[in-house]
C-alpha angles and dihedrals in degrees: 000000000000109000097215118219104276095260097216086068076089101006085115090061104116116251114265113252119249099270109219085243094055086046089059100044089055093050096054092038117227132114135274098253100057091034090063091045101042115022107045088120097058094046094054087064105034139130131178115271117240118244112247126203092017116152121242093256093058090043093053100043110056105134144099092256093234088165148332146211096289082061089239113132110248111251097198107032111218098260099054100055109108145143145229106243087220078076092061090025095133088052098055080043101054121110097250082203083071109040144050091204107095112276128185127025091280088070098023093060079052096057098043085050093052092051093051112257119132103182127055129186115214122223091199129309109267124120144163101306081227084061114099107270100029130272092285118059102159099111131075096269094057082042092072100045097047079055092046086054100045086051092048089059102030092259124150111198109213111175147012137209099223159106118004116163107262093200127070125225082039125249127234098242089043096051081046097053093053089044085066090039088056082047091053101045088048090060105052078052094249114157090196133055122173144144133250095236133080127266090248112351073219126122101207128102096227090050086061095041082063092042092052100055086043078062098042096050088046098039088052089051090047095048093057087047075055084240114127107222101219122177114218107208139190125222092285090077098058087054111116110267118245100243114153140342123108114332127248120243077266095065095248135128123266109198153037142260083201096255112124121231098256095054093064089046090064087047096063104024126088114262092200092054108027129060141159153220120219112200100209096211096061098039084059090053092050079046083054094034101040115045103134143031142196115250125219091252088059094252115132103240126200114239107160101194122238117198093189100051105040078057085050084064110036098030102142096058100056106064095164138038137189106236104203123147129212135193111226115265123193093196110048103074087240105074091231145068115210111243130170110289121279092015087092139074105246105118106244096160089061093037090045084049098043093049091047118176089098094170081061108043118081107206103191106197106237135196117171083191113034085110123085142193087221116028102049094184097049091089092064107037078056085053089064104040084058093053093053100041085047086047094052100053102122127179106256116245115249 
């Protein structure tokens, strides 16, 4: 297994502005490729396209938040705050026909955008078939409507929880389905596309060695296609690999040499082709869940998890987080409860300050629970607490 260059050798070079050629590319959605080969033309002569239908909030507040009136440095500029739209899921689901609340992308896009975000992440692209455009808009031509929609109120989509080939070797039918995914993704302008699950659920270390060159294989076609492949994981995947120590009947290792799961992901995987979300939450609860491991001399060593720093080291790998916030809990095996954003106890103004790069990273506000069976418009007022406690992060002073 190929043992990739340790990526923070460069990880403190400064991210690379949005070229006006890049902007344009984005805003006609199609790939670089083509872009390069097709449009020169056009770039050469191109300007950046006002945003129309954007509220006040979002014309007034365009820049990277370096600082503000109390005189603290802006953790999360305004343009990168976004969400994940699982968190406001019953909302894009709702029969429009039976509500006055927003329902559908369409409305949905319009209220994220009044209450100040600017990115959102998708968790596929299904909504209410009352909705304009029909319940299923994952196809070319939904793609362009959904586009159509995040440039009418000033939103840049930059993920999506979708398809990754499940088989491996591929199939035809399922190559071909994340060709059209790629496609798709091209075309609402996201530079990211990625899955909720982890890359194997296994805990052995040749299970990941065949995980990682599935990724490999489908990141490099991705990254012709100009898409990063990124993986989003729960705790699980920061648990120790089992790596050595006496075998199982089944002929598998026992025990650990103390590095999780994930970390030797990054090492033999392609960092020009392979990326990932943490979702922050999660990676608090594996720090709760997985403090110690078994060595391969039988002794319990202590191994308490850092998800800063693990990011520190690996930043440019990790281009989006899930920010989701939790209160601590004695009785659910996890250590936390998800609650709104902000509202918890996990430290995101020194996560935010330890990861740094904060015109890279892409923090998408999460809440597995904002929606309710009986408040239908509790999803989306969470959805605003979690803007503005997000907003307000600020670096302590010293």
């Amino acid at each position: 297994m190929t043992l990739y260059p340790d990526p923070s050798r460069t990880e403190n070079a400064a991210p690379a502005a949005d070229t006006p050629d890049e902007h344009l590319r984005r805003s006609l959605g199609v790939n670089r490729r083509r872009f390069l080969t097709t449009c020169t033309a056009v770039a050469a002569g191109a300007v950046a396209a006002p945003v129309f239908g954007a509220s006040p909030a979002l014309a007034q507040d365009r820049g990277d938040g370096h600082g503000d009136g109390h005189g603290g440095q802006v953790l999360v500029p305004p343009r990168k705050r976004g969400i994940i739209l699982y968190t406001v899921r019953d909302a894009t689901g709702r029969d429009p026909l039976a509500t006055d609340l927003p329902s559908g992308f369409r409305e949905v896009f319009r209220q994220l955008a009044r209450h100040g975000y600017r990115q959102v992440e998708f968790a596929g692209y299904r909504q209410h078939a009352n909705a304009p455009g029909g319940a299923d808009l994952e196809s070319v031509q939904g793609a362009r409507l959904l586009r159509s929609w995040l440039d009418e109120y000033g939103l840049r989509a930059r993920g999506n929880h979708g398809f990754i080939p499940p088989s491996w070797p591929l199939t035809t039918a399922d190559l071909d389905t994340f060709k059209r995914h790629l496609e798709i993704a091209n075309i609402i302008g996201m530079d990211h596309m990625g899955t909720g699950g982890d890359p194997t659920g296994s805990s052995y270390r040749a299970d990941w060695d065949v995980a990682a060159d599935k990724w490999n294989t489908l990141g490099e076609i991705a990254r012709r296609e100009g898409v990063k492949l990124y993986t989003h994981n729960h705790d699980s995947a920061y648990g120790f690999l089992l790596d050595g120590g006496p075998l199982d009947d089944q002929g598998r290792p026992t025990r650990s040499s103390g590095i999780r799961k994930l970390e030797y992901f990054l090492q033999v995987t392609d960092p020009r082709a392979v990326w990932l979300e943490m979702d922050v939450f999660w990676a608090h609860v594996a720090q709760y869940k997985f403090p110690t491991y078994t060595a391969h001399d039988g002794s319990t060593r202590e191994s308490v998890f850092d998800p800063a720093g693990l990011v520190a080291r690996n930043n440019r790998r990790y281009p989006l987080f899930h920010a989701k916030d939790g209160v601590v809990s004695t009785t659910n095996g996890m250590g936390y409860e998800m609650v709104p954003f902000g509202t918890g106890v996990i430290d995101y103004t020194a996560f935010f300050s330890r990861v740094g790069q904060r015109n890279y990273h892409n923090p998408m506000i999460e809440d597995d629970n904002a929606p309710s069976a009986t408040d239908p418009g509790q999803s989306l007022r969470e959805a605003k607490i979690g803007y503005d406690n997000l907003a307000a992060l600020r670096e302590r002073r010293h």
